[in-house]
C-alpha positions as CSV (number, residue, x, y, z in Angstrom):
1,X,-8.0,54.7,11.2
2,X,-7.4,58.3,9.9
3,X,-4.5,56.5,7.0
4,X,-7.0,53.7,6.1
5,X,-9.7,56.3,5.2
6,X,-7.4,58.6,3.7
7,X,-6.3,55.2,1.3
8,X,-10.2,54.4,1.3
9,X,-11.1,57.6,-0.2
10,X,-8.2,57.9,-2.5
11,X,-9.5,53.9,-3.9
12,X,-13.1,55.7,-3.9
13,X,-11.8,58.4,-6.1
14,X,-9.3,57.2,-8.5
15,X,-11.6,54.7,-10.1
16,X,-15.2,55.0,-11.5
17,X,-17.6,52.7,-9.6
18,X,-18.7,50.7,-13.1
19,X,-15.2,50.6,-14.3
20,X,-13.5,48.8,-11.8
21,X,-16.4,46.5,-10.2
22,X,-16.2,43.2,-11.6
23,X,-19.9,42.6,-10.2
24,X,-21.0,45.9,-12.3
25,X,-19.3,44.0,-15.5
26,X,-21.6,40.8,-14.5
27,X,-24.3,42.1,-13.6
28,X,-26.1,42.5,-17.3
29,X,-25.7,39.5,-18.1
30,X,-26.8,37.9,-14.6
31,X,-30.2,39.7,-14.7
32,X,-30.6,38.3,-18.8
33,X,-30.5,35.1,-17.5
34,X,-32.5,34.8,-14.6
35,X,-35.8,33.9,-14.9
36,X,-37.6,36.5,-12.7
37,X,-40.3,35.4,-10.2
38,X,-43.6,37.0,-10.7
39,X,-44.8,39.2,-7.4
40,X,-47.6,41.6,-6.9
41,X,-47.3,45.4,-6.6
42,X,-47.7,47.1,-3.1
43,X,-51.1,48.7,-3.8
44,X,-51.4,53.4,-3.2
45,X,-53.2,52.3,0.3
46,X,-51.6,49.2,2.0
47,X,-54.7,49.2,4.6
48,X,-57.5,47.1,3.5
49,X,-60.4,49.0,2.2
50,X,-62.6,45.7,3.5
51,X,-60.9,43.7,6.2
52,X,-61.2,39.6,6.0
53,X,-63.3,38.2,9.0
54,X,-60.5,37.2,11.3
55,X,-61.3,33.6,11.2
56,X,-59.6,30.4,12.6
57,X,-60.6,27.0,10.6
58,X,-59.4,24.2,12.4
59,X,-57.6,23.1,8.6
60,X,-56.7,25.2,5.8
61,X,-55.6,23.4,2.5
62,X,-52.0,23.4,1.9
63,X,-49.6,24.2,-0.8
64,X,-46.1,24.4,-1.2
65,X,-43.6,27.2,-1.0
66,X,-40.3,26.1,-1.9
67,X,-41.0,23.1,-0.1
68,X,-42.4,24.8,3.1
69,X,-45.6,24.8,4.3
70,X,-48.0,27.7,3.5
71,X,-51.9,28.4,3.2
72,X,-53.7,28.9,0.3
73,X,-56.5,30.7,1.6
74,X,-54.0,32.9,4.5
75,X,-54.5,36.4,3.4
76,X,-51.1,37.2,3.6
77,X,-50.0,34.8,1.6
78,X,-51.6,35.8,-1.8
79,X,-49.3,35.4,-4.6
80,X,-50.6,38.2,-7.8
81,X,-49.8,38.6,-11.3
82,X,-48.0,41.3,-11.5
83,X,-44.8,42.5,-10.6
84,X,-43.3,43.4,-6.9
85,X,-43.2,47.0,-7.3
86,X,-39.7,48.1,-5.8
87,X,-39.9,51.8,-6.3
88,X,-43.6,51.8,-4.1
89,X,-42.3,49.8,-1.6
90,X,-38.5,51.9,-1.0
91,X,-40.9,55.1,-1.3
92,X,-43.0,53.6,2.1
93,X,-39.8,53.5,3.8
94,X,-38.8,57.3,4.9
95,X,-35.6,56.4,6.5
96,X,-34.3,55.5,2.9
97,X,-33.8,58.9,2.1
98,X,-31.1,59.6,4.1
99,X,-27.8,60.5,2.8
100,X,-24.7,58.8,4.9
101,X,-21.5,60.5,4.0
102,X,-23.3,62.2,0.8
103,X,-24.2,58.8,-0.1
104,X,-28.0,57.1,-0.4
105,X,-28.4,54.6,2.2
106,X,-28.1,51.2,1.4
107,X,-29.5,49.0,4.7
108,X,-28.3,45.7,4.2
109,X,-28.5,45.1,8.2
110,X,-32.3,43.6,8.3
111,X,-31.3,40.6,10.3
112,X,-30.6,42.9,13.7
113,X,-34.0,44.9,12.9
114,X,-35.7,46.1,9.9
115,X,-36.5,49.7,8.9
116,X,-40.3,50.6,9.1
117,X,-42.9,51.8,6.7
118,X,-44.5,55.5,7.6
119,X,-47.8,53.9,7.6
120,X,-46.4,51.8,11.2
121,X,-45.0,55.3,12.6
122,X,-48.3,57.2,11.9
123,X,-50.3,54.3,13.2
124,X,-48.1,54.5,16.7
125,X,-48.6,58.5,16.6
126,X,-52.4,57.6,16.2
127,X,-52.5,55.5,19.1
128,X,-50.8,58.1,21.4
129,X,-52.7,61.2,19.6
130,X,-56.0,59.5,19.5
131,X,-56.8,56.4,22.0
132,X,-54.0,56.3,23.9
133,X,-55.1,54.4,26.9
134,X,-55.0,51.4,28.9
135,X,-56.1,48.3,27.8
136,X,-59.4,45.6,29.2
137,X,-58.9,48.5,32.5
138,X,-61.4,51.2,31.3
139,X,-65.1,51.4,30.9
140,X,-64.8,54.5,28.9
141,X,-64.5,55.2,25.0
142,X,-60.4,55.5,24.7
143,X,-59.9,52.3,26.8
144,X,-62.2,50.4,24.4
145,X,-60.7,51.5,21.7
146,X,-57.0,50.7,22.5
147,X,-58.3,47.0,24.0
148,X,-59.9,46.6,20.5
149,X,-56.7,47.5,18.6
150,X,-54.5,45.4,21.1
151,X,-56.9,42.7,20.7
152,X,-57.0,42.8,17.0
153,X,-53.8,42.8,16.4
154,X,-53.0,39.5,18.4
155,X,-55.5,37.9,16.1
156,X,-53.7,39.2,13.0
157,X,-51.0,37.0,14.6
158,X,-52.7,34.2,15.3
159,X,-53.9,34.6,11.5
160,X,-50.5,35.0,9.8
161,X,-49.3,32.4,11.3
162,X,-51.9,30.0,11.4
163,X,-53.0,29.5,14.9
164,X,-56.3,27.8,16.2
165,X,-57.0,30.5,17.9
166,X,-55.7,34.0,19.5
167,X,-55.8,32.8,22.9
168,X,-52.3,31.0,21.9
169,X,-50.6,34.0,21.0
170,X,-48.6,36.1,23.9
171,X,-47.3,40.0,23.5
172,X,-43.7,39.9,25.0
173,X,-41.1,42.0,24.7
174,X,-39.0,39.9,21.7
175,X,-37.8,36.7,21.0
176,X,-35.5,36.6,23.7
177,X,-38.3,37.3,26.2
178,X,-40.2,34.3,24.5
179,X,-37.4,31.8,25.1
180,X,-37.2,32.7,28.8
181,X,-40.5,32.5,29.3
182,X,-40.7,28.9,28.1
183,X,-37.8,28.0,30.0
184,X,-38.8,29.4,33.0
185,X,-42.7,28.1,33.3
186,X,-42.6,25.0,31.0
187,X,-38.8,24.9,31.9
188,X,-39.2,24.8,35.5
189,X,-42.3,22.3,36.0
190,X,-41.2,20.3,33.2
191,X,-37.5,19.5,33.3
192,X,-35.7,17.8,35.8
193,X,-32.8,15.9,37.5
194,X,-30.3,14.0,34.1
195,X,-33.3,15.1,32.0
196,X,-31.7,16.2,28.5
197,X,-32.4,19.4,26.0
198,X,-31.7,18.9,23.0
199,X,-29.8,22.6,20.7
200,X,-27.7,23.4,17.6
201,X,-24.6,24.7,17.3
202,X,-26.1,27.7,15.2
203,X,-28.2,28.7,18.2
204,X,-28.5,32.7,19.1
205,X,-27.3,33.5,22.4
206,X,-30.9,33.8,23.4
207,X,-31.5,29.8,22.5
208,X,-28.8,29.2,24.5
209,X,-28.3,30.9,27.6
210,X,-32.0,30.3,28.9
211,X,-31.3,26.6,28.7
212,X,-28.1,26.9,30.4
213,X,-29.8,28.8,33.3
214,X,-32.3,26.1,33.1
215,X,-30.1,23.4,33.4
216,X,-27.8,24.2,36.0
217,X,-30.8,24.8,38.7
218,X,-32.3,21.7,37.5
219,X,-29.6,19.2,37.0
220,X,-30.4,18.4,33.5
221,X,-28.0,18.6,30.7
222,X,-27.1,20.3,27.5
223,X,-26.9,17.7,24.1
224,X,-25.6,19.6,21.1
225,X,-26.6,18.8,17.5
226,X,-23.3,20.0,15.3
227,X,-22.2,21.6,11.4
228,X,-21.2,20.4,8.7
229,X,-18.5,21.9,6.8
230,X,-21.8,23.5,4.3
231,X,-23.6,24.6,7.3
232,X,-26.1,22.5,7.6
233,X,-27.0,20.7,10.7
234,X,-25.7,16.7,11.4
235,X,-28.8,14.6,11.2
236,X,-27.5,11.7,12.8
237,X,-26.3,13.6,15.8
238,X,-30.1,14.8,16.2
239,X,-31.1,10.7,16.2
240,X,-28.6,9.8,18.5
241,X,-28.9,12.4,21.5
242,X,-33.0,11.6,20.7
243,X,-32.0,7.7,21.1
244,X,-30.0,8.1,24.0
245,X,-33.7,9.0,25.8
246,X,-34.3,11.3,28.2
247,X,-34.9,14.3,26.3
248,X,-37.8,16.4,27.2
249,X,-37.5,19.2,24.9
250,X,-35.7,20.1,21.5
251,X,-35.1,23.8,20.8
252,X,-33.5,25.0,17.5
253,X,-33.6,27.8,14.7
254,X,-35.9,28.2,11.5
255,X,-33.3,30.3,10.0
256,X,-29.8,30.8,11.3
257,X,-29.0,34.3,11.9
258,X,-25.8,33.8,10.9
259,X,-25.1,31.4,8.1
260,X,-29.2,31.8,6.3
261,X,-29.4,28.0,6.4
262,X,-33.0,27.4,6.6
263,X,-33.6,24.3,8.7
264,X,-36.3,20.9,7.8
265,X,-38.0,22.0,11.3
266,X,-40.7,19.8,10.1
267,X,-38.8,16.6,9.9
268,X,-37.4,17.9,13.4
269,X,-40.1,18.0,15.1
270,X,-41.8,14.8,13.6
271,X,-38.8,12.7,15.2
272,X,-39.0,14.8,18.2
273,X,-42.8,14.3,18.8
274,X,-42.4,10.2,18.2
275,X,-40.0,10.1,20.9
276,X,-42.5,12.3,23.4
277,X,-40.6,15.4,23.0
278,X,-41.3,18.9,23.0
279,X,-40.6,21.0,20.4
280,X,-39.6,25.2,20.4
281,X,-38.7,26.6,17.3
282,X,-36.5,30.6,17.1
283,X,-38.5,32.0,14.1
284,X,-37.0,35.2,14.3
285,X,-35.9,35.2,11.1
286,X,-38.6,33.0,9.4
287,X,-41.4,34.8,10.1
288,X,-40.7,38.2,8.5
289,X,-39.5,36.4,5.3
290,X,-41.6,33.4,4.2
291,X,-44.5,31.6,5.4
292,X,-44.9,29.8,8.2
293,X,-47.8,27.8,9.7
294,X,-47.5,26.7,12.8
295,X,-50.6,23.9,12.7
296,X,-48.6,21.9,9.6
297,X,-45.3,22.3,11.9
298,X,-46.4,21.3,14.8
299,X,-44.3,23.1,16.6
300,X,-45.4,23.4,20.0
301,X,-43.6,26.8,21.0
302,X,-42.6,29.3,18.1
303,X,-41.1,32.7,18.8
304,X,-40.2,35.7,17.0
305,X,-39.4,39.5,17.0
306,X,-41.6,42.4,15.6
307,X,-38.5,44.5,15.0
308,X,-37.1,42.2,12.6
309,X,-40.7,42.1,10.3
310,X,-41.2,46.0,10.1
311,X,-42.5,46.3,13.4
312,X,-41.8,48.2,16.7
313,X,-39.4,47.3,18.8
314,X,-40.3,45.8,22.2
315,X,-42.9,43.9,20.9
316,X,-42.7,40.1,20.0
317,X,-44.9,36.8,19.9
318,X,-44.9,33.6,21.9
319,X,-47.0,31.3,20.0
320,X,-47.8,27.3,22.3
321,X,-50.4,25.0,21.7
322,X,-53.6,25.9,24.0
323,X,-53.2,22.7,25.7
324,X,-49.7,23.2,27.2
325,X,-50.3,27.2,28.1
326,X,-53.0,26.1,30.1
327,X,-50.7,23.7,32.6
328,X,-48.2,26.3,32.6
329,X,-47.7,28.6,35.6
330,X,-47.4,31.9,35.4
331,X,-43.7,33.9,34.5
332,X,-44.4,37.2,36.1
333,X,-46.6,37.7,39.0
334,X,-48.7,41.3,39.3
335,X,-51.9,42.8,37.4
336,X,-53.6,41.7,34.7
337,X,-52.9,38.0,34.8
338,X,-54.8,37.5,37.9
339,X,-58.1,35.9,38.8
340,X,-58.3,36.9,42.5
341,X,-55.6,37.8,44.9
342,X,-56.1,37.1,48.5
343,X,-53.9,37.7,51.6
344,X,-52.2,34.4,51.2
345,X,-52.7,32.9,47.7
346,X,-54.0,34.2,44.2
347,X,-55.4,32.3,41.2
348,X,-54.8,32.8,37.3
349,X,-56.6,33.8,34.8
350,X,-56.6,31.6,31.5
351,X,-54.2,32.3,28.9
352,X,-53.0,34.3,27.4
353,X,-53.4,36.8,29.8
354,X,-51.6,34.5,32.9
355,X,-48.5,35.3,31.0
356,X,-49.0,39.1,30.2
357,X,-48.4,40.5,33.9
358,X,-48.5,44.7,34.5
359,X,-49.2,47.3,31.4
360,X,-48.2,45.5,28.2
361,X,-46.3,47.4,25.1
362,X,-49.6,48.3,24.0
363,X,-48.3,50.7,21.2
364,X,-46.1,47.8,20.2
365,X,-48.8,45.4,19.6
366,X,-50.8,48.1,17.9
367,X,-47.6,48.6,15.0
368,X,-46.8,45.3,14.6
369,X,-50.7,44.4,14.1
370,X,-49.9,47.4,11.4
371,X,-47.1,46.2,10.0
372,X,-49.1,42.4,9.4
373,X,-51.2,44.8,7.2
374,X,-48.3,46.0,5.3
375,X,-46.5,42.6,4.6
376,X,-49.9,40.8,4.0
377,X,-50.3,43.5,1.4
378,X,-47.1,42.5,0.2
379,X,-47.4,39.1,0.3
380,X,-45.0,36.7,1.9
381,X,-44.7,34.4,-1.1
382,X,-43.8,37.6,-2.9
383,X,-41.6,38.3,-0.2
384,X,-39.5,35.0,0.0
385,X,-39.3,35.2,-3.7
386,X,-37.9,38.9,-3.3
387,X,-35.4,37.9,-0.5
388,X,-34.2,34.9,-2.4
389,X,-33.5,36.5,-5.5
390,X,-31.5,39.2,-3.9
391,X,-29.4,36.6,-1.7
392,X,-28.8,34.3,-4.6
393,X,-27.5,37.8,-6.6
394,X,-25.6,38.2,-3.3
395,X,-24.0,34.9,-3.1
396,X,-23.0,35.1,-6.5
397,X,-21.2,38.3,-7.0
398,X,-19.6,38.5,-3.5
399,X,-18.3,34.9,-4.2
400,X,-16.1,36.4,-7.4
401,X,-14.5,39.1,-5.3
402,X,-11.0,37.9,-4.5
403,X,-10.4,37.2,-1.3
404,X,-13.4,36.8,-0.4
405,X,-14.7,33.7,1.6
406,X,-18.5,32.7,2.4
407,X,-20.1,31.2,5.5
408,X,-22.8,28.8,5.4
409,X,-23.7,27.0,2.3
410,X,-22.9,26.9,-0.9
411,X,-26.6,26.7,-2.4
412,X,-28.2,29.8,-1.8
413,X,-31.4,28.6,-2.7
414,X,-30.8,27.1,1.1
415,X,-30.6,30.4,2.6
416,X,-32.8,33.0,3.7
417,X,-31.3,36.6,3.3
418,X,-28.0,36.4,5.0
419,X,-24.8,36.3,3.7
420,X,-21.9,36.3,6.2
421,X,-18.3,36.3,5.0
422,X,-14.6,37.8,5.3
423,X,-12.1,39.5,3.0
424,X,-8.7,38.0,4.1
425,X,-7.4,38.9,6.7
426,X,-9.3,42.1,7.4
427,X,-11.4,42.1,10.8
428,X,-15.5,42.2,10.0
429,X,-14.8,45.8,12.5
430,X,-12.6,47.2,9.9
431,X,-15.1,46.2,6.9
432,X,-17.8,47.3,8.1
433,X,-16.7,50.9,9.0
434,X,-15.1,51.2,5.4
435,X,-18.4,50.2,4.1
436,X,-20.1,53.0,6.3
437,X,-17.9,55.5,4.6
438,X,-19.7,54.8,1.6
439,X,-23.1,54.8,3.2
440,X,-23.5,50.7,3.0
441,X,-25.0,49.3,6.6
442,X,-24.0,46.2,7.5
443,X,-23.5,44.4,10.7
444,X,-19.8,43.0,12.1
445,X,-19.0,40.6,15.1
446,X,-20.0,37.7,16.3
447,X,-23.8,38.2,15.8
448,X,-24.5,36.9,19.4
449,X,-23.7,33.3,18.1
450,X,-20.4,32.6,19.6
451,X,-20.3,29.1,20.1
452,X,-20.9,29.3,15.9
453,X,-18.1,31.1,15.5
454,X,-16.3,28.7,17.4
455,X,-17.3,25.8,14.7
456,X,-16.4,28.3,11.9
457,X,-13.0,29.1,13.3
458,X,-13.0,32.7,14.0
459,X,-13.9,35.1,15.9
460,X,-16.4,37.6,14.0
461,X,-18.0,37.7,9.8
462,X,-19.2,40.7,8.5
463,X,-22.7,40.1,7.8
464,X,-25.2,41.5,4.9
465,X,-29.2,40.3,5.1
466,X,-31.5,41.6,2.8
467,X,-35.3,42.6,3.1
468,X,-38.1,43.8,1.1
469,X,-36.5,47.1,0.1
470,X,-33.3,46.0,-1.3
471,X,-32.3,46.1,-4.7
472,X,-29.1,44.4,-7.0
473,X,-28.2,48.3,-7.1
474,X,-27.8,47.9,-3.0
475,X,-25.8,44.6,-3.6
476,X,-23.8,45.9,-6.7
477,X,-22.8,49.0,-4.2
478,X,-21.6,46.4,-1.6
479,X,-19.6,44.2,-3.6
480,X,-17.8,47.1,-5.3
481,X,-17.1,48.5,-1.7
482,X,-15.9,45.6,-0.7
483,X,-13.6,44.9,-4.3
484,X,-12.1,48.2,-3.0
485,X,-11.3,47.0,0.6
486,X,-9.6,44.4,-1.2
487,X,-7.2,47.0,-3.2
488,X,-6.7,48.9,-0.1
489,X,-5.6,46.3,1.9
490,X,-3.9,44.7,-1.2
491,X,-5.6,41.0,-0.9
């Protein structure tokens, strides 16, 4: 490694960054000719100097986003005038002043988490300077407080995403959590001997291994829906295992953490529904990147991560239709979710608390109710529009690098945020520590998605998502890094 940084820094060196880049000598002309979507500038205070009655109307008039769902009264979907304000938003973000090898960072790893603004860290230094206590367990000031806060912010949820009501959102710890909780309470009571769950091929680790778990103590089996050569799923494979009968739940990505493809859950979940199925959909990635409303999906699980959206971590959402929490039994037995206990039997409460056993990440739920704020601010119209102009600048100038091959498919209007690809025959390992040297973050492996990896053919991609506080500059650093790689390793 100590000769391939010595040849890395002698290619860094020898050549200026806007001489040699062809993306630098494309890049002019690509920005000319793009028609830029409109957004709306991140306002001096991003809290709310009057906050919206945290309302839940049984229907909401719809409007399109790029084909997908959205709401146009949903506060945090607003869609302004003027223009998204780059500079305000990189200036909220203090770990974007760091200097990696005396180079500014350039996070292009948002996929694994996302960085967070200052006004999440002061709100979790609040909560433990101010109110820190535990929550719905105290009489006293503190106690309220933090139980109004923790309250508050499941309703933000419940309001971003368009839920009938709070009481079908539950704190866990992520999205993994989420899965496993379905599996294991739905799962269990539900699923049975030669009963069949429907995946994808694209599935994270965490949409699979619950089911596999699942399946073996039940008897019930494992029907795959496959790629096609673009990355998009097989449709007819989804009709067939559906047809075949017997399926009792289908469980499948928004947006593949891998390849970006962003998948017609919709239409999924229509087919599913006529055939008596249930529907769970990972938005892990959907969530924190374009709107999603869970009333015109209807799904009847959703889960994501508040990590991935500017959140804490160790804090996610379970979202389920208030008619199927309420036959579920509980996941974790102990306080909190209890009605009474006796010597010999207890009963329940009514969700969501059945499912929020012990002292919840009550911090956690207080930031990402925080960082809701900050992205309604935003706008996640203004944010899709953001991510997608940055990946489809991605796609492009990656895709002239020689050498260089791209996952997933070959619209990038289809994607949200990811591009994963490989330079020859150098390993994603390799890439991404050469990229390091020049300060770039992005992430290398198999992305916990092996069985994808599989369908692709090898055995790890690097991979480079984009958020809110990305620029072209961030791209154009990338792709010259990674035209350097190539003269290093001579592809």
């Amino acid at each position: 490694m100590t000769t391939l940084k010595q040849k890395w820094a002698a290619a860094s060196s020898s050549t200026s960054l806007k001489a040699t880049s062809h993306a630098a000598a494309d890049t002019a002309s690509y920005r000319k000719a793009k028609n830029r979507l409109p957004g709306l500038a991140v306002p001096k205070s991003t809290t709310p100097t009057t906050k919206p009655p945290l309302t839940f109307p049984g229907q909401l008039a719809q409007s399109t986003v790029r084909g997908y769902a959205t709401q146009k009264q949903a506060t945090a979907y607003i869609h302004g005038d003027k223009l998204y304000d780059i500079d305000k938003v990189r200036h909220d973000f203090p770990i974007l002043n760091r200097l990696i090898n005396g180079k500014p960072l350039a996070y292009l790893d948002s996929a694994a988490t996302a960085q967070k603004p200052a006004e999440v860290i002061d709100e979790l230094t609040r909560f433990y300077n101010e109110y820190n206590a535990n929550v719905h367990r105290g009489v006293y000031k503190i106690s309220e407080e933090a139980t109004a806060a923790y309250e508050e912010a499941r309703a933000k949820i419940a309001r971003l995403i368009n839920a009938k009501s709070p009481n079908e959102i539950i704190f866990v710890r992520g999205t993994t959590e989420a899965i496993n909780l379905v599996a294991q309470s739905w799962g269990r009571a539900n699923v049975g001997l030669g009963d069949g769950i429907i995946l994808t091929e694209m599935e994270h680790h965490s949409n699979i291994v619950p089911w596999q778990l699942l399946a073996k103590e039940r008897g019930a089996h494992l029907k795959y829906v496959g790629l096609t050569d673009d990355g998009h799923l097989v449709h007819e494979d989804f009709r067939q295992h559906l047809e075949s009968g017997g399926i009792k739940l289908v469980t499948l990505t928004h947006v593949s953490n891998v390849l970006g493809t962003i998948n017609p859950v919709r239409e999924y979940i229509r087919e599913a529904h006529k055939q008596g199925c249930r529907v769970l959909v990972d938005a892990a990635q959907s969530v924190p990147h374009m709107p999603v409303d869970v009333q015109d999906m209807d799904c009847d699980f959703l889960a994501f991560s508040g990590h991935k959206m500017c959140g804490p971590t160790g804090i996610g959402v379970l979202y389920a239709k208030k008619a199927i929490l309420e036959e579920m039994p509980p996941y974790h037995g102990g306080g909190e979710m209890i009605r009474e206990v006796h010597l010999y039997e207890s009963t329940w409460r009514d969700p969501p608390y059945r499912f929020e056993a012990g002292t919840t990440n009550i911090a956690g739920a207080i930031g990402l109710g925080k960082a809701i704020d900050y992205l309604s601010e935003i706008g996640l119209r203004n944010i899709q529009a953001h991510d997608q102009e940055l990946t489809e600048y991605m796609h492009e100038m990656l895709g002239k690098v020689k050498g260089v091959k791209i996952y997933g498919p070959a619209n990038p209007r289809t994607k949200a945020g990811v591009i994963s690809f490989s330079l020859g025959d150098v390993h994603a390992h390799d890439m991404a520590s050469l990229l390091d040297e020049d300060g770039i973050a992005v992430r290398s492996g198999h992305h916990c998605a092996q069985p994808l990896m599989d369908r692709l053919g090898v055995s790890s991609t690097t991979r480079a998502s984009v958020y809110i506080y990305n620029t072209e500059d961030e791209i154009d650093r990338l792709v010259e890094s990674v035209e350097r790689a190539g003269r290093v390793f001579k592809i």
